[in-house]
C-alpha positions in Angstrom: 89.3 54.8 90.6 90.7 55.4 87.2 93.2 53.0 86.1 95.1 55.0 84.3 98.2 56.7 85.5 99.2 60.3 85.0 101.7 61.0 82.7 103.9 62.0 85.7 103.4 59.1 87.5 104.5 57.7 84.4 108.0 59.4 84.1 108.7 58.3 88.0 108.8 54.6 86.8 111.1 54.6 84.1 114.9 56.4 83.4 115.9 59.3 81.4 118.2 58.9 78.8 120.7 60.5 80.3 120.8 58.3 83.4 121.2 55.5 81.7 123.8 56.8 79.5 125.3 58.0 83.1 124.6 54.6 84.6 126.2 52.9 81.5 129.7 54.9 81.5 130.2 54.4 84.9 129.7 50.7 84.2 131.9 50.8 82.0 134.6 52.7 83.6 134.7 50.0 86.5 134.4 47.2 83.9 137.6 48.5 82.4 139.2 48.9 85.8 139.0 45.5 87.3 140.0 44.1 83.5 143.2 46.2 83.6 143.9 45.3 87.1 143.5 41.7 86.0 145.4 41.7 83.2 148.3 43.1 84.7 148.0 40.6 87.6 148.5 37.8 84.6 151.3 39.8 83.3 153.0 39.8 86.4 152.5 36.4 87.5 154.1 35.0 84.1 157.1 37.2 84.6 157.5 35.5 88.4 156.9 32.4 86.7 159.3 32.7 84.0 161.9 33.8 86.6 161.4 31.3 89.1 162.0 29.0 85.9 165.2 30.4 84.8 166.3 30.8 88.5 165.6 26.6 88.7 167.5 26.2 85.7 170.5 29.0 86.8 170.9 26.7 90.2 170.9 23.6 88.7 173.5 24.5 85.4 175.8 26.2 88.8 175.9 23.5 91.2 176.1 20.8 88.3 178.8 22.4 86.4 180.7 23.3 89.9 180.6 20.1 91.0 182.4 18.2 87.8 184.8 21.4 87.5 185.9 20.9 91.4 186.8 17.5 91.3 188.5 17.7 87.7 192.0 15.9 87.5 195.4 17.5 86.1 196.2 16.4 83.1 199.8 15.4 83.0 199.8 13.3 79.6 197.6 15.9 77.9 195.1 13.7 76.5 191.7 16.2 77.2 194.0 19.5 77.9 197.7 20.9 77.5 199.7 18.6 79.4 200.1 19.7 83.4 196.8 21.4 83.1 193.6 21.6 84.9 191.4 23.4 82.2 191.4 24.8 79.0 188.9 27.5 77.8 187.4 26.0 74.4 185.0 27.7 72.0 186.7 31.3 72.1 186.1 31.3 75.8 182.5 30.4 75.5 183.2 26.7 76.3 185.4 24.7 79.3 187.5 21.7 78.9 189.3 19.4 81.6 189.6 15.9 82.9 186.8 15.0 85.1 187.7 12.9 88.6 187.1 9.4 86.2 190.1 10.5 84.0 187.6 11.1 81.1 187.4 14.3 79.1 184.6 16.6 79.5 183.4 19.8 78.4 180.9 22.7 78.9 180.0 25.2 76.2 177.2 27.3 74.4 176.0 26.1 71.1 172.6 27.4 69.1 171.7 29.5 72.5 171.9 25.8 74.7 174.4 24.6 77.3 175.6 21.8 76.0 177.9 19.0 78.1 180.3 16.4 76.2 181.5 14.1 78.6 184.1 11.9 76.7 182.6 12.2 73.5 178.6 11.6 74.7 176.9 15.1 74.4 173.8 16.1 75.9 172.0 19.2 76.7 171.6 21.0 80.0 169.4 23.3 79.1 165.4 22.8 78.4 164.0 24.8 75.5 162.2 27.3 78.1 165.4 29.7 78.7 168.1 30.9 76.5 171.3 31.1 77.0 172.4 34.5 76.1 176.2 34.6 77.3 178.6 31.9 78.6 182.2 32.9 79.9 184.5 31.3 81.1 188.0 32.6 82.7 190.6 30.1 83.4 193.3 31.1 86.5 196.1 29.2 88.1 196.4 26.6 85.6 199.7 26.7 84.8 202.8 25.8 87.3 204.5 29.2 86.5 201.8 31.7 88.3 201.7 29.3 91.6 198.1 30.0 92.2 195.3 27.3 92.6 193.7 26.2 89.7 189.8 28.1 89.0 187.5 28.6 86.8 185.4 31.9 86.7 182.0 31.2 84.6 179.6 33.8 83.8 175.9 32.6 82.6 173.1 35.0 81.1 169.8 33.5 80.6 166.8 34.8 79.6 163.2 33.4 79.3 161.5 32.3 76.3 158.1 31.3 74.8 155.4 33.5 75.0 155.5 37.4 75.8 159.0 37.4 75.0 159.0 41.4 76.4 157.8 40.1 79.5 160.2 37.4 80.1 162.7 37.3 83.0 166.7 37.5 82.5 169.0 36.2 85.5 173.0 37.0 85.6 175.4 34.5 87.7 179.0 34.7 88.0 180.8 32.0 90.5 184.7 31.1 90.9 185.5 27.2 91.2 188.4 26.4 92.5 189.9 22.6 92.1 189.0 20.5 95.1 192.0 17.9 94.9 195.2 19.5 93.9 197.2 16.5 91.7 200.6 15.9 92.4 202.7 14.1 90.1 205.2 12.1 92.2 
């Protein structure tokens, strides 16, 4: 028996250059597949992330800031408001003032991109530093005896994400109508 191998029995064993260069860019390709298809999975799940934040934060500045506005007092002496008011827009309409249900002054308004609340003089933020707040309107209707209407307040919020991957972040719009809950009568 002769040990040694012919030389085609020798080429059997092995690859050819050009099926391992074949072998290597299909590799490659799928390589570069599954990373792109994972990479935009990440993309995608900090976008629902970021929404689902500013959506949290959207429902919380809403039903907080509807609740003081709906059971805000008339002002008859005009100490937080024009007298016989309900509100008063503040901050070139960016802001809303009026007597909460304790009789103490309070206020909503944008400042530095935040939503700020001063509630008879104490201010604090409602806002955390992961969203922006990019618009704040307020519209002010019925406040006045002469249009007979029920007092409301129209606000309008933009947020928008921030941090990280600033393109990717999410942006929310909200617009509600609060209407006065206990209409005042001075007797």
């Amino acid at each position: 028996m002769n040990k040694l191998k012919s030389k085609k029995e020798q080429q059997k064993n092995g690859f050819t250059l050009a099926e391992l260069l074949v072998s290597i860019t299909v590799f490659s390709l799928i390589i570069g597949a599954v990373s792109g298809a994972f990479i935009s999975t990440i993309q995608a799940q900090r976008k629902a992330l970021s929404f689902q934040e500013i959506l949290n934060q959207t429902s919380y500045l809403e039903e907080y800031m509807s609740r003081a506005i709906r059971m805000a007092r008339k002002d008859f002496g005009g100490s937080c408001v024009a007298a016989n008011s309900n509100y008063e827009t503040t901050h070139s309409d960016h802001g809303l003032s009026f007597m909460n249900y304790l009789g103490n002054c309070q206020e909503f308004y944008v400042s530095d991109a935040r939503l700020w609340e001063n509630k008879d003089g104490i201010v604090s933020e409602l806002t955390s530093t992961s969203v922006s707040v990019e618009e704040f309107n307020v519209k002010v209707l019925g406040n006045s005896q002469l249009d007979n209407l029920q007092p409301r307040a129209t606000l309008f919020l933009k947020i928008k994400g921030t941090g990280p991957g600033v393109e990717q972040q999410a942006e929310i719009q909200i617009q509600t109508t609060i209407s006065q809950r206990k209409l005042d009568v001075q007797y």
